[in-house]
N, C-alpha and C positions, 0 to 999 in steps of 0.2 A: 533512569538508569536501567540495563540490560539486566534481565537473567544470568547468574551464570551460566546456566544448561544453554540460552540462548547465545550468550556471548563465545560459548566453544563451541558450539555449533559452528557459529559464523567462521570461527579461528581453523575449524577443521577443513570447511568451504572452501576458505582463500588457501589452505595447504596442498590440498586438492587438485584445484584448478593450477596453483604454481606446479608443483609437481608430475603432473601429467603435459602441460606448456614444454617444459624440463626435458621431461623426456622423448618426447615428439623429437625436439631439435637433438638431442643427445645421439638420440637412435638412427637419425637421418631421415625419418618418415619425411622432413618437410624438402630437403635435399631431395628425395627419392622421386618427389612428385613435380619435379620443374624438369624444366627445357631436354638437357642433357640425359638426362634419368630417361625419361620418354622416349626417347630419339633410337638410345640405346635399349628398351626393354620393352618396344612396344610391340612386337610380336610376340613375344612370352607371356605377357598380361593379357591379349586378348587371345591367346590360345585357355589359357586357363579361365578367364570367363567365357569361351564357349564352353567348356567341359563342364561347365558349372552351373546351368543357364538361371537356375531359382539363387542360387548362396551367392551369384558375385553382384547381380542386383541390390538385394538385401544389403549383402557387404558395405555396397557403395554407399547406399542412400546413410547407412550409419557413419562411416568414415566423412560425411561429408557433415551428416549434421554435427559430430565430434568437431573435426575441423571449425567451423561457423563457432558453435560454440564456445569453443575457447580461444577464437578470434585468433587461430592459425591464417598466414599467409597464403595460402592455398587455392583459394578459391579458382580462380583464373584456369588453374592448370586441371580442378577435378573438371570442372566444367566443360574444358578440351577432352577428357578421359571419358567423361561419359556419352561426348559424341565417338569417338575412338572406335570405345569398342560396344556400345548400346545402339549406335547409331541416332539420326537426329531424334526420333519423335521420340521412343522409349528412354535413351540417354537425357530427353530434354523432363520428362518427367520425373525421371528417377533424380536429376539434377535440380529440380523444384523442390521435389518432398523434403530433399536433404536438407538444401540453401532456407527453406521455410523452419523445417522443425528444428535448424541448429539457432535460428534467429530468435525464432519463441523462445528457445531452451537460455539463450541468452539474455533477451528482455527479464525471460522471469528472475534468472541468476542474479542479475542486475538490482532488480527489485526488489528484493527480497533478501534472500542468501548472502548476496557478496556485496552489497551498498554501501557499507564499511568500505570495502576497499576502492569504489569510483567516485564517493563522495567528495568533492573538493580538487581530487587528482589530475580531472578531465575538464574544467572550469573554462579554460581558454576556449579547448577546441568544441565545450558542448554550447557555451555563449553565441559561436557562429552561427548554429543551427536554430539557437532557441524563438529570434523571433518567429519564423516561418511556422516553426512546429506547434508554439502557442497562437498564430494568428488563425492559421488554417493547416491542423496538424496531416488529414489525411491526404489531404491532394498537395501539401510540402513533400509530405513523406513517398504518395507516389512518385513525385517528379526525380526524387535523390533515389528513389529505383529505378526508374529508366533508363537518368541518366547519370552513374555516380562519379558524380564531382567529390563528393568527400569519401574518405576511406570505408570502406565495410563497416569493421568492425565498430567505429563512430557514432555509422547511421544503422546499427542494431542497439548502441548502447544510449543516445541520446535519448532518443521518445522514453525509454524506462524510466532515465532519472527526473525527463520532467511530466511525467503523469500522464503520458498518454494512456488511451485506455487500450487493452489488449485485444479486442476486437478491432478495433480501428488498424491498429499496430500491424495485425495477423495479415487483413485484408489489404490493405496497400501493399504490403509486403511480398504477399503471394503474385498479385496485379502487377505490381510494378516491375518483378523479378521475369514475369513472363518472355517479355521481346529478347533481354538479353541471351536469357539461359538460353532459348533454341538459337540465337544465332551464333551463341558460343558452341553449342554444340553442334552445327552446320560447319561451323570450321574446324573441330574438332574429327567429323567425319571426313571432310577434305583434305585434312591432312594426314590421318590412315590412311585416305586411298593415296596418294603425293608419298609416304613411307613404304607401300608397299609395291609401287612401281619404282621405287630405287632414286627415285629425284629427290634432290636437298629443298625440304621444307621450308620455309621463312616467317617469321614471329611477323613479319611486318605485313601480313594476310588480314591479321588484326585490324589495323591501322585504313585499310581501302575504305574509301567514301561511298560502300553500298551498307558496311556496318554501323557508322560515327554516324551517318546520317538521320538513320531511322531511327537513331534512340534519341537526339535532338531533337526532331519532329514532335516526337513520344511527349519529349519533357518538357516542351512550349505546349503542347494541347491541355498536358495535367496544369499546369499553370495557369491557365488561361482565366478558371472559374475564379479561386481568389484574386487574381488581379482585375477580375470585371467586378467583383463583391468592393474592392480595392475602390477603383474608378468610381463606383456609383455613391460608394460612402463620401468621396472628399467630393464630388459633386452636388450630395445633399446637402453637405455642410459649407458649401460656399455658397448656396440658395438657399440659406435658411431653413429648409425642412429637415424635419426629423429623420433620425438615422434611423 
């Protein structure tokens, strides 16, 4: 049985993280950061992060790992924002530090803090993941960063609930986030310059077989090692030899 001190601790946690979720969408931040939002205020944002050039980097990298953290919808669109207006290579780091430390920040919350609240909840959607992540947790784990077939917030809260270790977690995580985040932020630069030459931008930029492709490629290569460990185990054991 729990602590009390412990058990309202936790209670405080889950009030927390509900109440800040709450407010996010109350206030429109999550409204503010899509399609529409952008389209229409994206000269204004990047006029004020140049005036700014230390405080709207710092800004970001918090607002994103906030975002990750409490498994806002957001991702997709910071990641457009910090090629926008960081442009690719500094937008693509500043878009790492955030996307990694809001992931961490969530594993541990996971862990620890708020496990009360995902134990039992997420059973369906963490069961899909879990062979992979118990069989071969890090190179499963880098392939669902390359290429993410399941949602975000899933594949930051899965490996917590089933024991992955945090080092392993950290490192895939950073690894695997790599290829996207710059090529999200390569089109995130392309289409500031596409907003600031007066042409109508297109979501479906996204979608071109020079982006889909290479994270594919990515996410057959991460897989490759368990499915040869895969091959060679049921090979031994239909020869007889030892595993």
């Amino acid at each position: 049985m729990q602590k009390p001190g412990v058990m309202l601790l936790r209670i405080a946690g889950v009030a927390a993280v509900v109440a800040v979720c709450a407010l996010a969408w109350q206030e429109g931040f999550v409204q503010a950061l899509r399609w529409p939002s952008l389209v229409a205020h994206h000269a204004i944002w990047a006029a004020a992060a140049a005036r700014h050039p230390v405080l709207a980097p710092l800004a970001f990298v918090g607002i994103y790992m906030a975002a990750v953290a409490m498994s806002l919808p957001v991702g997709l669109w910071l990641s457009l924002i910090g090629g926008m207006f960081f442009g690719i290579w500094l937008g693509g780091l500043l878009t790492l530090a955030g996307a990694s430390a809001g992931a961490v920040a969530l594993f541990l919350l996971a862990r620890g803090l708020l496990a009360p609240l995902f134990t039992g909840r997420f059973d369906r959607q963490i069961s899909r993941l879990q062979p992979g992540l118990q069989r071969d947790g890090f190179n499963y784990l880098l392939a669902l960063r390359l290429m993410p077939v399941f949602p975000f917030w899933l594949v930051n809260l899965a490996p917590a609930l089933l024991g992955m270790r945090l080092r392993s977690y950290a490192l895939a995580t950073v690894l695997g986030m790599i290829p996207s985040t710059f090529i999200l932020n390569a089109v995130g630069a392309g289409l500031r310059g596409t907003m600031d030459s007066g042409a109508p931008p297109s979501m479906a930029m996204l979608l071109r077989p020079a982006i889909l492709l290479p994270l594919v490629a990515l996410a057959v290569v991460a897989l490759l090692p368990p499915l040869w460990r895969e091959w060679r185990r049921r090979s031994a054991l239909q020869a007889g030899r030892p595993v």
